[in-house]
Every structure is written in C-alpha cells, then in structure tokens.
N, C-alpha and C positions, 0 to 999 in steps of 0.2 A: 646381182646387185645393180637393180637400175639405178645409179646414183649420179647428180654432176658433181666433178670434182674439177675444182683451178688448182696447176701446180704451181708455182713462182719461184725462177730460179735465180740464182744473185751468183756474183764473179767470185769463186772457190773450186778448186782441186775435188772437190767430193760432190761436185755438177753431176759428173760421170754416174755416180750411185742411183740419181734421180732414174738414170733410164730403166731400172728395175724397176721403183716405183711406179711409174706412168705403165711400163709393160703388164706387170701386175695386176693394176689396176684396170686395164683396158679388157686383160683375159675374164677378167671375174665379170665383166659387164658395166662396167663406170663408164660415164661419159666422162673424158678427161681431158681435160687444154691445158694448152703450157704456155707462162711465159719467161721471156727470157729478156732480163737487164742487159746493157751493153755492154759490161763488165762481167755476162755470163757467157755472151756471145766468144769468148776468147777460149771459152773450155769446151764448149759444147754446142752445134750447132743447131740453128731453129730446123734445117732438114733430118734429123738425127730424132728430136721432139715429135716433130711432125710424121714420120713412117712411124714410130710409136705409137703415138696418139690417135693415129688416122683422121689428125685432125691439120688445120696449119695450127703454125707457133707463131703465137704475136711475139714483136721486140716495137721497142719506142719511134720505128718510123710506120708503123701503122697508127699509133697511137694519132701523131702528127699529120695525117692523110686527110683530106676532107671528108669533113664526113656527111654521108648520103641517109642517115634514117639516123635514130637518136645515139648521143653519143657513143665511142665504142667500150670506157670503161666502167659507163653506166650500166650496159647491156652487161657486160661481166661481171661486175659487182652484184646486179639483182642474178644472173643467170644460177653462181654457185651455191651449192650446199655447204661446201666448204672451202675453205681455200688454205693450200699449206705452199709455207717456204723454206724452202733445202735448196742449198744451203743458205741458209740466215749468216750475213755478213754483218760484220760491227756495224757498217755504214749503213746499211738497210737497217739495221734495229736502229739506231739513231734517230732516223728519220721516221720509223713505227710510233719512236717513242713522245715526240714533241710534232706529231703530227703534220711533219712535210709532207709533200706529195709533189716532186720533181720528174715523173717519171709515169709511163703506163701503170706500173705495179705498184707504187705506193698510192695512185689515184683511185686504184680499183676497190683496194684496201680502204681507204676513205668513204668509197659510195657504194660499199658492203654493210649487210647485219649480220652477216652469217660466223660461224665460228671459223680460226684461223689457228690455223699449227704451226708452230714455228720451230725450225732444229736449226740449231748453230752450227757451226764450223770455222774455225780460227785458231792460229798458235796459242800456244797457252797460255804467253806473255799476253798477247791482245785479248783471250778470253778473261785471264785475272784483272786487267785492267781498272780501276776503283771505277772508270764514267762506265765501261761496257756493265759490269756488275751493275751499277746503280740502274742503269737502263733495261737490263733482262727484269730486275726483279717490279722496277715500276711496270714496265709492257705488262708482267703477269698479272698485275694486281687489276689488269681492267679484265672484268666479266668474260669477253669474248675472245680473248687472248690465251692458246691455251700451247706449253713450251716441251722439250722433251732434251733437255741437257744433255752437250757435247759426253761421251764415254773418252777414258785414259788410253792411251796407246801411242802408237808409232807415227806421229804425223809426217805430214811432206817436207816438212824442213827436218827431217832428220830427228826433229825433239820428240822425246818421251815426254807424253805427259794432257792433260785435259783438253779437247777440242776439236776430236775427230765425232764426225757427224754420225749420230745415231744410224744402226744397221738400216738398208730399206726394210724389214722385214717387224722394225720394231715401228716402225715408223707407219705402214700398213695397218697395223694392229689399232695404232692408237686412231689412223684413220676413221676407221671401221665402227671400233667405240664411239667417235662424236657424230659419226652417222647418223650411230642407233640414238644417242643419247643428245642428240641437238647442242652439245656442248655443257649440258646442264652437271652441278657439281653437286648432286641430291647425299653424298654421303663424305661432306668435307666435315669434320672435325673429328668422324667416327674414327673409332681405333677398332681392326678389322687383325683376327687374326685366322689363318686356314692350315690345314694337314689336307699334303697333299705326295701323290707317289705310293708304290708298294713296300710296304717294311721288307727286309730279311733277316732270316733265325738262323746262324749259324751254328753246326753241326762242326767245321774244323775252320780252318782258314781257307778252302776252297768252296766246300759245300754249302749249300742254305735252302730251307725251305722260304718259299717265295711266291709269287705273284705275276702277272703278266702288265701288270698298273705301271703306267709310264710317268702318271702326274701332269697329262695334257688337260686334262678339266681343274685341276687344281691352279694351275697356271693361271689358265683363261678366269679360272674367277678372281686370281690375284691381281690379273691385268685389268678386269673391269670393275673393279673396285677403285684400283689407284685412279682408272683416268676417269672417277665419278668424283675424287678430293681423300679419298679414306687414307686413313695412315695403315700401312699392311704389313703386318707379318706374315712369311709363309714359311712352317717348316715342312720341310721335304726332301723324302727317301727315291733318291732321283737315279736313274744310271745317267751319267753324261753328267757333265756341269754347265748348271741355265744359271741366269744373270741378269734380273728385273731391274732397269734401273729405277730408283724411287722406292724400291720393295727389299723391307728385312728379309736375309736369307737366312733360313738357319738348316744347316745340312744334319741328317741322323740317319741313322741305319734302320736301325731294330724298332722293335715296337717299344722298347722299355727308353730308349733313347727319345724317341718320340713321344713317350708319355712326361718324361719330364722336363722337355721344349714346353710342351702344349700347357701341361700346369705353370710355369714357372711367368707364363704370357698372360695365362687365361681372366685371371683376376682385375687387370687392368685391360680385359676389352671389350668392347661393346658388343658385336657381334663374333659370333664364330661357327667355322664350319671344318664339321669333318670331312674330307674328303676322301682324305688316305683312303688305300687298302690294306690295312692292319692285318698281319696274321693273326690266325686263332689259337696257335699251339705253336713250342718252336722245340728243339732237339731239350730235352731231358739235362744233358751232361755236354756242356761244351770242350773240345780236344785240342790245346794251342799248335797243335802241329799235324798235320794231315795224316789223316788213318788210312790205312794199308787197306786193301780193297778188301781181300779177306776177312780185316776183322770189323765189316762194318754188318756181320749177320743179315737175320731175316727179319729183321724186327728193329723199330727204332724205336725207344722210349720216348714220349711227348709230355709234356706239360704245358697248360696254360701261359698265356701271355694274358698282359693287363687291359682288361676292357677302357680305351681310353676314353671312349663318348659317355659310356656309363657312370664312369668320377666323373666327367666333366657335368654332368645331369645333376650327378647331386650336389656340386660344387655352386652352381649357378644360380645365381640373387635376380631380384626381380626385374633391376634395370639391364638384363644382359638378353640376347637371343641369342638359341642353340641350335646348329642347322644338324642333320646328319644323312649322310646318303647309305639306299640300301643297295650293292649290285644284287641283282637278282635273277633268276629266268622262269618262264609258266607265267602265273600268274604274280605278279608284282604287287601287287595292291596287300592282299593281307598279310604277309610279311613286314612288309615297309611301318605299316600302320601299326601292327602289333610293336616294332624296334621304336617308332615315336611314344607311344606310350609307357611302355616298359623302361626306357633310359631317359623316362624325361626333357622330351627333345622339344624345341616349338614348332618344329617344322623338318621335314625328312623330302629329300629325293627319290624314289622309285626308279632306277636306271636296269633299261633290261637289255641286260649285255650278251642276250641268245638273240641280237636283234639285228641285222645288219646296218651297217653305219653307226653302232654305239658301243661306248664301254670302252673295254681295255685297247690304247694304242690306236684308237682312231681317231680322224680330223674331224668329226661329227658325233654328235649326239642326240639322243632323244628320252624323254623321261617324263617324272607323273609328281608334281609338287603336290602336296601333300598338310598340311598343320592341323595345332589343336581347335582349332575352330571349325573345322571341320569344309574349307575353302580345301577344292582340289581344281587343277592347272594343269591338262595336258599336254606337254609341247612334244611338237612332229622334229621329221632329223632337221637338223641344221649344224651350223658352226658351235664348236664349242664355248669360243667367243661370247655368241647370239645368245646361246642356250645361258650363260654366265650373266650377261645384262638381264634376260627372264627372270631370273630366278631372285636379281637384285631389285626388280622392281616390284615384282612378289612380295617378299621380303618386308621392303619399304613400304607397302601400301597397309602392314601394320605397324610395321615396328616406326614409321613416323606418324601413326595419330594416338600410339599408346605407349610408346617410349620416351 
C-alpha cells in the first residue's frame, strides 16, 4: 500500500492506541507522519511517533520555526491522501467545526482537499453534550469529513458508557476504504442488505453438519458498503461475536433461520447479496439431547434445506439487484453462470476456494464477476477489503445508470 497518510493526534488517554495505527500502517507500506497537539504531547511522546513512523513527529514548535522553502502545513496539507484524527477531542472538533485554525493541525486541516477521518474520544458526559452533538453532526455533513463514532465501554474515568475511541483495527479498515474510495459516498441512500458466514444443521445439541466459512468476505462487503454511505444489514452465521458499528446485526444459525432474516429484509432493499455458505442438506430428524455414540449408526438421514438465493430470485422486482456467489474449484466459470441464470441472479461471483489465498478463512481473495449482460471482471488475490470495493464498483457501473 504505497499510500501517504497524516495522523493527528489531540490530548486523550486513547493517544496510546494511535501507536498501533501508525505501526500498522508503516508494516503494510504507507507513508505515515504524525502530528502531535500540545495537549497530545502529555500522553504520548513525538519520540514514540517518530520510531514508528520512521518518520519525525511535528508538534506546534516546528510549525513556528522559520521557515526555509514554502510553508510547513502547506507542504502537509497538499502532501496527504488522507488525513485522520484519533483521538478527536471536544476542543479539536470545535475548532473543525467553525473553522479555526490555532495550531499546526487544525492549519493543515484548512490547506487540505483531501478526505479526513475523525474518531472521538471523551467521557460520555462531554460526548452527550448538546454543542459537542451539534458540532459532530455539523463537521459530518461537509463532503470531506468523514467520522467513526466513540463505541460503549469502560472508560478512564471509571464511567460505563459512550466515548472510548474506535478499536485501531476498525479504524484501519475504514482507512483503507477512503483510500480506495477517495472519500467518495457512491451508495448513500441505498438500503444494502448481505448473508454472510457458514449456516449449521443440527443433528443434537453438539453435533452439526457445517462449513469451514468464517464470514470474512461477508464482513468486508458489509464494511465497504457502509463506509461508501449505504444503510447495511448483515445477517450472519458467525462463530465468535463481530460488532460493525453503523451495521444492523442480525445473528442465526441455520439456514432456515437465515432464510427468514433474508426474507423478512429483502423486500425493502435495494441491493442484495448472498454471500453465506448455506448448507445443502441438514440432519433428517433433530435430537434435543445428545445421542449416545452408538446410536448414531451408519447412516444419517438428510433432507434439503431451503434454497435461499433461489426465493430470493423469484421474489425480486425490477428496482432491486441480486448478487450471489458461487464457491467453487476446476473450472469456475460454468457453474457460476449456469447458478446466475437458473436463480435468477443479476450478477454472481466465481470464487475458487481450491486456490491459494482464497475462500474459506482467509485474509485474501480472488474471484470472476460475472452478470446478465454478459460483463465479466477478473480480479487477482488481494484484501478481502479490496476485492469488496471491486465488486461495489462493478456493481454500480450498472446498477447506477439503470436503477
């Protein structure tokens, strides 16, 4: 990721976090600078930035320096691709908001165009505050401002409750996204819903036929949908408990649970995509209480489960687009295209999960878009991410000049 990124750090207890971000960010291949307010200086120091970064850390008495070639947060402001602040302080979004600029970082901010991420951090009393609200929601509403709301927990003063600084890891993601996506919001008003995860068929209350699907590509298209503006539902057959913020969860197990999440959404969304890995068959006769090894014979009775993509094909009105992926291995292609036709899809994924770096449980992907027009899209391994924006841009190069 040849990328330049500016951090900007402001006076907060969750300073400390940043140095995962910048670390992160430097292993993946960003060019990444820090700066640090003087009221950040107290948590975290510019040497601390700077072995990170491999880069120095400005603070405001550089800024004040004479300067030898054009100014210094000129040079900054045109340098970034993007520029993010963690922690965002009341005081700092204040001054975002009614466009002071007292300082290195809020001047940079000013003789920038590039897109700016902003994560808060503050008790909850100061996050609920009626001016702080009033000010988060104005900052949002300008184009290039883009935020990622405090999560509930345990803060530093002891208090339960809204204002601890988004994970670095959620904060990364979103990076990544306005990277790819220059900040732009191509799918604000859609209502976006996805299946995502492997269902399981239970046979007793231990056993299940099941899947090796983790629901990391269902994720990643949940994540780049939201931070494109879409309103996202994602139901998902997950092991572990994941937590989008900005993103309806709706947790199910089975495929039958899961068909009727996906019906009960479908009707009111614009686009949708299957991602699941749905069983095909599940135990015959379900046992509320664990069978005796012995009497589980040679043989298990199987019966169908409910083809979801395929109601969802017939359910599907004109203003709607229906994605569906096929896993696959061999050859890819006519399989996938035979399941787009037959379930009435407008577009299918080809994923071949006999491939190294894709499919089930990996950090990468690689796959063959596919629709009824007859537009096919190779994309090589990458981030699942990456592959998640492709496929939204795909996507949109019909579904926005015939929807």
């Amino acid at each position: 990721m040849d990328r330049k990124v500016l951090i900007g750090i402001c006076g907060g207890i969750a300073a400390y976090k940043v140095c995962e971000i910048v670390s992160t960010l430097v292993k993946s291949g960003a060019e990444t600078r820090a700066i640090l307010t003087d009221a950040a200086q107290q948590f975290i120091t510019p040497l601390t930035l700077s072995t990170l970064s491999r880069y120095p850390a400005y603070t405001d008495k550089d800024f004040w320096q004479p300067s030898h070639g054009r100014p210094l947060h000129i040079q900054l402001g045109e340098w970034a691709e993007i520029i993010v602040i963690a922690p965002l302080t009341a005081n700092t979004l204040a001054k975002l908001t009614y466009g002071f600029a007292d300082n290195l970082l809020t001047n940079i901010i000013l003789a920038s165009s590039c897109p700016i991420l902003l994560a808060p951090a503050m008790n909850t009393d100061m996050w609920e505050q009626t001016a702080v609200q009033r000010n988060w929601q104005q900052i949002l509403a300008e184009k290039r401002f883009h935020g990622i709301s405090p999560s509930t927990g345990i803060l530093a003063c002891d208090r339960i409750g809204k204002g601890r600084m988004a994970e670095p890891k959620e904060i990364i993601t979103k990076i990544k996204s306005l990277l790819y996506t220059a900040g732009k919001k191509d799918l604000v008003g859609k209502k976006i819903l996805i299946s995502a995860g492997g269902t399981r068929e239970h046979l007793d209350p231990v056993r299940f036929i099941g899947n090796p699907s983790t629901g990391k590509m269902g994720i990643a298209l949940a994540q780049a949908a939201l931070h494109r503006g879409a309103n996202v539902t994602l139901v998902h057959s997950i092991v572990g408990k994941i937590l989008l913020s900005g993103v309806k969860m709706i947790e199910v197990v089975s495929a039958a649970q899961m068909q009727q999440a996906m019906l009960a959404h479908f009707a009111q969304s614009d686009i949708v995509i299957m991602n699941a890995a749905v069983a095909d068959v599940k135990p015959a006769k379900y046992n509320g209480e664990k069978l005796a090894k012995r009497s589980l014979g040679n043989s298990l009775p199987l019966k169908p489960v409910p083809d979801i993509v395929a109601e969802l094909g017939k359910l599907k009105q004109s203003h709607q687009y229906l994605i569906g992926f096929a896993a696959q291995t061999g050859d890819i292609v006519p399989p996938a295209l035979e399941k787009l036709w037959v379930k009435n899809l407008d577009a299918i994924v080809a994923n071949p999960i006999d491939q190294k770096g894709a499919g089930f449980g990996s950090n990468t992907n690689q796959g063959i878009f596919l629709d009824v027009e007859g537009r096919q899209l190779d994309i090589p391994s990458c981030s699942k991410l990456e592959m998640a924006h492709y496929l939204w841009d795909f996507v949109l190069e019909r579904y926005g000049a015939n929807y």
